[in-house]
C-alpha positions in Angstrom: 118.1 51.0 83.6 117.9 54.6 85.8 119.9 54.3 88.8 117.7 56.9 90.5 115.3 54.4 90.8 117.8 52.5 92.4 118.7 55.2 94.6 115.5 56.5 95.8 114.4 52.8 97.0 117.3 52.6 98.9 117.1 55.9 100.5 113.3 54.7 101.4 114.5 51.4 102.7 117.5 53.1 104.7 115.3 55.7 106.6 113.0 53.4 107.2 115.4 50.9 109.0 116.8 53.6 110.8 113.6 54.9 112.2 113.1 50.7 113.2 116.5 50.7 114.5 116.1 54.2 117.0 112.7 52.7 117.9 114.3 48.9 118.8 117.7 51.0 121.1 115.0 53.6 122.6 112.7 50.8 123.8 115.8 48.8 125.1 117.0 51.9 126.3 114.3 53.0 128.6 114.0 49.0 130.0 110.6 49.2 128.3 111.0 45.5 126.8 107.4 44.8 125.2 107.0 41.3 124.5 107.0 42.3 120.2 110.7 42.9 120.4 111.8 39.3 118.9 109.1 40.6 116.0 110.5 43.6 115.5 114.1 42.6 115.5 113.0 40.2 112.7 111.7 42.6 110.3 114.9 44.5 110.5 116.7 41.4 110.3 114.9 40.6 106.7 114.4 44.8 105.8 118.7 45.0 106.2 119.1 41.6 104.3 116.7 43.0 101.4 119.0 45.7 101.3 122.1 44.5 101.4 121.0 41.5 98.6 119.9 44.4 96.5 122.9 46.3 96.9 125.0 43.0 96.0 122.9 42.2 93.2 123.4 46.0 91.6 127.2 45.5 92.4 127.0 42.3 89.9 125.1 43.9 87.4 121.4 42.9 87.9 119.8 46.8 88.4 117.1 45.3 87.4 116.1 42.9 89.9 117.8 44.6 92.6 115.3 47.5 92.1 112.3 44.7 92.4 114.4 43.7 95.4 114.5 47.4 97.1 111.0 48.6 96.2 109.0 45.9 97.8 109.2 47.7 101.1 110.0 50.8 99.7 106.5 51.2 98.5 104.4 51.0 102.0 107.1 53.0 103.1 106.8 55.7 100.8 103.5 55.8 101.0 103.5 55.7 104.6 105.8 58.8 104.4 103.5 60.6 101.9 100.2 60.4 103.8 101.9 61.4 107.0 103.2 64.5 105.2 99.6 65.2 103.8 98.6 65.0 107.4 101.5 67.5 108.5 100.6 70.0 105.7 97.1 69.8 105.6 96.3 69.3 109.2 92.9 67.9 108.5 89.9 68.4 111.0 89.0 65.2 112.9 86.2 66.2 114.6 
């Protein structure tokens, strides 16, 4: 199996928890403590245990499934992070 693939999930998964975790510490921060906070700290919660259970699972041999494992949230991400670069590039006309 290409450990790119690997790779490039992870680097998805890892930018995207650090942009959750900057948002979490600027919000506490700034006292702005919006009631969503337990939510949010959630989903990093499960986004760093995806992570870390793919990592583990790649150190024991299963590429495989740790791939499956990274790319779930990797995916939204990536797209996420594509269409805002379209935006950025393009700048589109929303009138």
């Amino acid at each position: 199996m290409k450990t790119w693939i690997f790779w490039i999930g992870a680097g998805i998964d890892i930018i995207g928890l650090g942009i959750i975790i900057y948002m979490m510490l600027d919000d506490h921060l700034k006292d702005r403590h919006a009631t969503n906070n337990p939510t949010v700290f959630g989903i990093t919660f499960v986004a760093t245990a995806l992570v870390v259970g793919a990592f583990i699972l790649k150190h024991f041999g299963k590429t495989s499934l740790a791939n499956v494992l990274l790319w779930i949230p990797a995916t939204p991400l990536g797209l996420y992070g594509l269409f805002i670069l379209l935006f950025i590039i393009l700048k589109p006309d929303m009138k």
